[in-house]
C-alpha positions as CSV (number, residue, x, y, z in Angstrom):
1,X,-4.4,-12.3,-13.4
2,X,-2.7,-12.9,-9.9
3,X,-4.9,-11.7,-7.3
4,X,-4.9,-11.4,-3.6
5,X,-7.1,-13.3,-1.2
6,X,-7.7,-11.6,2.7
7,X,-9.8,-13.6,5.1
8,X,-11.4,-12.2,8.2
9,X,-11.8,-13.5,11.5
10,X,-15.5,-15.0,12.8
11,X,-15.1,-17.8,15.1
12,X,-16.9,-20.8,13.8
13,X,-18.1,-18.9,10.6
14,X,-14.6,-18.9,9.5
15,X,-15.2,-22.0,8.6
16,X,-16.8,-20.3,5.7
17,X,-13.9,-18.8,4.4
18,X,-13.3,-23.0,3.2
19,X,-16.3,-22.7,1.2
20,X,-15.4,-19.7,-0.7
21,X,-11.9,-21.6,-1.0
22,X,-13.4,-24.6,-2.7
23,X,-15.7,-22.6,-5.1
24,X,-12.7,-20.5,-6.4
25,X,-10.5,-23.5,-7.0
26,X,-13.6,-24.8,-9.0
27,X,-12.9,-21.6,-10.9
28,X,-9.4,-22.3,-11.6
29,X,-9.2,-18.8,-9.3
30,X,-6.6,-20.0,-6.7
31,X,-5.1,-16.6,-4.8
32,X,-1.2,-16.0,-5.4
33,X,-0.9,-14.2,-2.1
34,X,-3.5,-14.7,0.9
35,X,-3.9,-13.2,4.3
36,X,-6.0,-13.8,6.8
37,X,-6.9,-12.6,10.7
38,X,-8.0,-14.8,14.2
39,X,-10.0,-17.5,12.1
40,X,-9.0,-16.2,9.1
41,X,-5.8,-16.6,9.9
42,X,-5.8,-20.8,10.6
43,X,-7.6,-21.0,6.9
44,X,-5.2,-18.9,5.5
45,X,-2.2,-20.2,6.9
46,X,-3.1,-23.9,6.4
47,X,-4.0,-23.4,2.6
48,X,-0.6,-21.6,2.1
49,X,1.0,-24.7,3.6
50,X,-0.5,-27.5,1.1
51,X,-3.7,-28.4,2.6
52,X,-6.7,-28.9,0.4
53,X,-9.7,-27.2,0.8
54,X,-11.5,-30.9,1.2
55,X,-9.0,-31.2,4.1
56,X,-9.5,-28.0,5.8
57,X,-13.2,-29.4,6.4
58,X,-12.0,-32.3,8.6
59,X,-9.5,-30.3,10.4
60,X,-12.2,-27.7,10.8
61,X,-14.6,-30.5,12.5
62,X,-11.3,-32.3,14.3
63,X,-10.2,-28.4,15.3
64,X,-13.8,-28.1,17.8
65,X,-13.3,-30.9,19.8
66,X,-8.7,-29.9,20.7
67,X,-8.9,-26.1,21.6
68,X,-11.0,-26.0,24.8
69,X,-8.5,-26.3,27.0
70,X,-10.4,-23.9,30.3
71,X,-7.7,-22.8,32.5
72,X,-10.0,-24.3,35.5
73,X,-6.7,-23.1,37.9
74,X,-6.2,-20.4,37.2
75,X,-10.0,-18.8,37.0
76,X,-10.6,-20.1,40.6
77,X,-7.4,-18.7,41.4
78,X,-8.3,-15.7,40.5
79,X,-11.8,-15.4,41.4
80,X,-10.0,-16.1,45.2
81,X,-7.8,-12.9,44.6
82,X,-11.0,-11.2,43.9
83,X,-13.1,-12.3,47.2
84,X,-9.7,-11.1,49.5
85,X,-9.5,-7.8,47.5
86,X,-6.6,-8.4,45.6
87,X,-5.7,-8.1,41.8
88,X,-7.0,-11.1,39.8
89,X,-4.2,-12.1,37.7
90,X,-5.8,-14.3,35.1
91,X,-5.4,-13.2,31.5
92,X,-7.8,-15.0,29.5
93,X,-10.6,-18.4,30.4
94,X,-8.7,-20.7,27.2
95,X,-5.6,-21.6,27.4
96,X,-4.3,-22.3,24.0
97,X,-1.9,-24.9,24.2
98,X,-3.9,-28.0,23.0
99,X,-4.9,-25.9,19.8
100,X,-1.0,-24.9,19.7
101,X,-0.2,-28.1,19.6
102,X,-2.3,-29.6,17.3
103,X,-1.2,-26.6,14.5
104,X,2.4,-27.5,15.3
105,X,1.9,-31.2,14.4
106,X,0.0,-30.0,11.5
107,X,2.4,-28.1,10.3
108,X,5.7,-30.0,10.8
109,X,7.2,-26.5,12.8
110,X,7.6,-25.0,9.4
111,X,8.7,-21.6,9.1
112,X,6.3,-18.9,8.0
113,X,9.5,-17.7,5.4
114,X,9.4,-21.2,3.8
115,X,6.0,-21.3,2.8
116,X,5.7,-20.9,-1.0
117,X,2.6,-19.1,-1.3
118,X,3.0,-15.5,-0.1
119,X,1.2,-15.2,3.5
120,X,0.5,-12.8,5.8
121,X,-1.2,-13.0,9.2
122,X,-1.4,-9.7,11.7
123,X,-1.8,-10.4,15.8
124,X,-1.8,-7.3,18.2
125,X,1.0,-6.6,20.7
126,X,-1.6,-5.9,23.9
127,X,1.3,-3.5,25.2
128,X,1.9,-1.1,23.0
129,X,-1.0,-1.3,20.4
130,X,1.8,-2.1,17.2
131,X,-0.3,-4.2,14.7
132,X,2.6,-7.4,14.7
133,X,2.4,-8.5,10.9
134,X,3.8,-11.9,10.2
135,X,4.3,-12.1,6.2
136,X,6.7,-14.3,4.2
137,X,7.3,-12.2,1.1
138,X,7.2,-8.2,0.8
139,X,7.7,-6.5,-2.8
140,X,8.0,-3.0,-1.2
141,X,10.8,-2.2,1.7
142,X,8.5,-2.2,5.0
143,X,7.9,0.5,7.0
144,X,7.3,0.6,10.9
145,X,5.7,4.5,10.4
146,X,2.6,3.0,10.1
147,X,2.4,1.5,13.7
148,X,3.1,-2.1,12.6
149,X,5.8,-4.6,13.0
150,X,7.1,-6.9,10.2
151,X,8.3,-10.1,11.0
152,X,9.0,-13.1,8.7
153,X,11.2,-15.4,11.2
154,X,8.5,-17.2,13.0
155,X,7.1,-20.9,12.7
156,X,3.4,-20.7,11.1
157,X,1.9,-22.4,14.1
158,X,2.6,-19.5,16.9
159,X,1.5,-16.8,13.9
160,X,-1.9,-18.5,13.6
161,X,-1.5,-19.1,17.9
162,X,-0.8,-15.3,18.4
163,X,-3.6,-14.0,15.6
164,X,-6.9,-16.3,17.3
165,X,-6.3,-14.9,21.1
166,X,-9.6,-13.2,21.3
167,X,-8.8,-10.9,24.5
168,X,-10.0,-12.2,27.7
169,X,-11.3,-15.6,25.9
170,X,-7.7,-16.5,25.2
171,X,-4.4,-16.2,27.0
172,X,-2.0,-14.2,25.2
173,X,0.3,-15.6,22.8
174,X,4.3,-14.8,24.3
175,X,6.8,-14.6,20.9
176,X,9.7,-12.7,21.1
177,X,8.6,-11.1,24.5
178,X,6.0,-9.7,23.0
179,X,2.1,-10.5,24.3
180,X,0.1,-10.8,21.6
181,X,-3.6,-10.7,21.2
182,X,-6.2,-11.1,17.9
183,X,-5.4,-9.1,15.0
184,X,-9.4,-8.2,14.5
185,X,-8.1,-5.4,17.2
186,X,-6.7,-3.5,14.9
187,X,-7.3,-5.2,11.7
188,X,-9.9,-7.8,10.9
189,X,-9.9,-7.7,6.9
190,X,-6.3,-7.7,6.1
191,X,-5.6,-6.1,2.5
192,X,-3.4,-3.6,2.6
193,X,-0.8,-6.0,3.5
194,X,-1.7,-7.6,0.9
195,X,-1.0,-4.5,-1.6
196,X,2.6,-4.4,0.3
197,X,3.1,-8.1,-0.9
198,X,2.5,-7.2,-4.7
199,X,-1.0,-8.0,-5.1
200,X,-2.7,-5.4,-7.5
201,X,-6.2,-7.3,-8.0
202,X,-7.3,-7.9,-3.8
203,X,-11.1,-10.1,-3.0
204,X,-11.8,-9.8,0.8
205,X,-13.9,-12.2,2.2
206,X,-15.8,-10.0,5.8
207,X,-17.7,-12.4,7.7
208,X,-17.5,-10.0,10.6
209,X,-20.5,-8.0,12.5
210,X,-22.1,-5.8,9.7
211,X,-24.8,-3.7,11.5
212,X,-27.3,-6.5,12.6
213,X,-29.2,-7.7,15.8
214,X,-27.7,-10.6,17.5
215,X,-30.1,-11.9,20.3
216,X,-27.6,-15.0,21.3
217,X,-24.8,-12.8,22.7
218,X,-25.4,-14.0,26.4
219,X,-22.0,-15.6,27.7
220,X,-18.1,-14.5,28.2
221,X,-17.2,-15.8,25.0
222,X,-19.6,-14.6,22.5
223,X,-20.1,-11.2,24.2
224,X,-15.8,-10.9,24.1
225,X,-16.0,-12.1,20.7
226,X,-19.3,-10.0,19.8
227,X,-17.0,-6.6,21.3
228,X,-14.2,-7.4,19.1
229,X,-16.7,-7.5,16.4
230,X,-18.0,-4.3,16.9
231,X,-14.5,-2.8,17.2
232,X,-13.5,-4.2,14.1
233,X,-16.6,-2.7,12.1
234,X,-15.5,0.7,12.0
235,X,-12.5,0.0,10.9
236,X,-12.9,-2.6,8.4
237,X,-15.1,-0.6,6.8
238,X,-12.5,1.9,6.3
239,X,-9.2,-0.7,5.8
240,X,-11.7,-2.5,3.2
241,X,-12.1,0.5,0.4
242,X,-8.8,-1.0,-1.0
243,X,-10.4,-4.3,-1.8
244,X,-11.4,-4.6,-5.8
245,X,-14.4,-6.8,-4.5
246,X,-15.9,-7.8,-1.1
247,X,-17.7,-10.9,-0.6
248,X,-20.1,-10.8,2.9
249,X,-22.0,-14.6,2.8
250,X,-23.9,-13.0,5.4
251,X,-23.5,-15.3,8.5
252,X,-23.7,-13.2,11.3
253,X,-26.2,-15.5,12.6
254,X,-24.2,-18.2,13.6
255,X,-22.6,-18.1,17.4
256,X,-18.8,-17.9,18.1
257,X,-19.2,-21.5,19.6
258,X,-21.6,-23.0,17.7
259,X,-19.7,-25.7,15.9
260,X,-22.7,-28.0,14.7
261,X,-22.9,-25.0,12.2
262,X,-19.7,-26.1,10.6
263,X,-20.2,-27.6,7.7
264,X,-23.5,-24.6,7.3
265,X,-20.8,-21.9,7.2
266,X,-18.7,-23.9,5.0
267,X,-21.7,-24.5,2.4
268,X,-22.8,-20.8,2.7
269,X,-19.4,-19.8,2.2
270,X,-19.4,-21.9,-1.1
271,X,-23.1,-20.4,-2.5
272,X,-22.7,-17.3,-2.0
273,X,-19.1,-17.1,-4.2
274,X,-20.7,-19.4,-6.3
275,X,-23.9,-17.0,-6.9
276,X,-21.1,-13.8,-7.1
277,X,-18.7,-15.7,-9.1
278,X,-19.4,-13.6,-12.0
279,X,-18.4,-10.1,-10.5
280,X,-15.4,-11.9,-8.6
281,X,-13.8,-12.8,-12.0
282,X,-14.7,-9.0,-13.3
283,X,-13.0,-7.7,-9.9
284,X,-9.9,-10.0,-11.0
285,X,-9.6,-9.3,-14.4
286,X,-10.6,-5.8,-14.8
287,X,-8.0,-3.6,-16.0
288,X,-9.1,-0.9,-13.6
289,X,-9.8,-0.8,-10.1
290,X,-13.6,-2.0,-9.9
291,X,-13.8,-1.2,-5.8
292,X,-17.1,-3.6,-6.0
293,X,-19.2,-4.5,-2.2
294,X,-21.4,-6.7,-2.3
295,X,-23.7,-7.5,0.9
296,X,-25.6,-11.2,0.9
C-alpha cells in the first residue's frame, strides 16, 4: 500500500525524523509522497531528492557547523536605532545564506517539479498570513479558498530556505516578493497536503512541544523556537486527526541548539518506529481508516 509520510519541524530533534526514515526502509515501508515543515522540511526534501537515509546523518552533523551565519551588522545596527529612539530594523539574529548555500550545492539547483517523489513543503507569507505550499504533484485541482498558495515552480533549496525561518531567529526568506517565514506558523504536521497529493494511507511523525515542562528555554533562540512550538500545538493537534497513525519519539527534551544530541535524536527516532512498527504497518495496510496516536 502507498502511503504518505509528513514530518514536523523540531530544530535539532528533526534529526529524528532520519531515524524513523532508516527503520521504515528496513521495513521495505519507503513513503510514495512525503512532506515535511522547518526541519521537517530539509529531511523531507533531501530524501525526495536521492539522498540515503545513511547520508542524511553526515549532512545532519556537516549541516550544525554551515548555518550560523549571526548577522553581527545588522543586530548592532539595530540595537543603535533603539538607544536614539528610532525603529530597529533588523528582522531576524541568523542570516540564512551559508545554510542556503550549502542546500543549493546539495541539490544541484534542482526544481522542486522535477523531483520524482511527490513533495510538499509549506512556509508562511509573514504579510498576509497565506500558508505558501510548495508541492510537486497534486491529484486534486488546488484551491486557494483555504488561505494557501500552491506553487510548484521553485528550486528545492529556497522551499526548504523559506520553510526553516523560525521568526525573529531567521531572516525571512524573499521568493517571488513574498517574505516568508516557518511553516510550524500555521502548520507544523503537514498531512492534509498530503491527502491533496493522493495519499489515502498518511503516518505523521510530531516531534513538536506536546504538553511538557522544559526548564532549558532561557535564550532568544530556544524561547523563539519554544513560542512557535506552543503555537503549533493547538493546531497540530487539530490538522493531525487526518493522520491513520502518529508516531511522537518523545524528544521534547532535547534543545533547539543542542547538536551533540544528533545522532541521540536520530537513534530515538529509529527505536521508537522500530518498537511501533507493528501498528505502523496496520495504519498502512488497513483497509479502513485506523486514526491510531500513539505518545512515547
Amino acid at each position: 500500500m502507498k502511503y504518505g509520510l509528513a514530518l514536523s519541524g523540531g530544530g535539532i530533534r528533526g534529526s529524528a525524523h532520519i531515524g524513523v526514515l532508516k527503520a521504515l526502509e528496513e521495513e521495505g515501508l519507503m513513503p510514495f509522497w512525503i512532506s515535511g515543515t522547518s526541519a521537517g522540511s530539509i529531511v523531507a526534501g533531501l530524501y525526495a531528492y536521492g539522498f540515503t537515509p545513511r547520508d542524511l546523518e553526515d549532512i545532519a552533523i556537516d549541516l550544525q557547523r554551515k548555518y550560523i551565519d549571526l548577522d553581527f551588522l545588522g543586530m548592532a545596527f539595530g540595537f543603535g536605532q533603539w538607544l536614539i529612539g528610532k525603529e530597529p530594523h533588523i528582522n531576524g539574529i541568523i542570516k540564512g545564506k551559508s545554510i542556503e548555500k550549502y542546500l543549493k550545492n546539495l541539490t544541484n539547483r534542482i526544481n522542486i517539479r522535477d523531483i520524482k517523489m511527490g513533495l510538499a513543503i509549506p512556509a508562511v507569507d509573514i504579510n498576509n498570513a497565506k500558508t505558501i505550499m510548495f508541492v510537486n504533484k497534486m491529484k486534486y485541482s488546488p484551491s486557494e479558498d483555504d488561505g494557501t498558495v500552491y506553487i510548484n515552480d521553485v528550486c528545492l533549496y529556497k522551499a526548504i530556505r523559506a520553510s526553516i525561518a523560525i521568526p525573529v531567529v531567521f531572516k525571512p526568506a524573499i521568493i517571488d516578493g513574498r517574505r516568508l517565514v516557518d511553516g510550524g506558523v500555521t502548520n507544523n504536521l503537514p498531512i492534509d497536503i498530503l491527502k491533496k497529493m493522493g495519499a489515502e494511507r498518511i503516518i505523521g511523525v510530531d516531534l513538536g512541544y506536546n504538553g511538557q515542562l522544559r526548564g532549558d528555554v532561557d535564550n532568544i533562540i530556544e524561547i523563539g523556537s519554544q513560542s512557535l512550538d506552543i503555537m503549533a500545538y493547538q493546531i497540530t493537534s487539530l490538522k493531525s486527526q487526518g493522520a491513520d497513525y502518529i508516531l511522537r519519539p518523545g524528544i521534547y527534551d532535547v534543545a533547539m541548539r543542542d547538536a551533540k544530541k544528533i545522532i541521540e535524536c536520530i537513534e530515538r527516532g529509529y527505536n521508537s518506529t522500530k518498537e511501533n512498527i507493528k501498528m505502523i504497518k496496520r495504519a498502512i495496510k488497513s483497509k479502513s481508516s485506523t486514526s491510531l496516536f500513539y505518545t512515547f
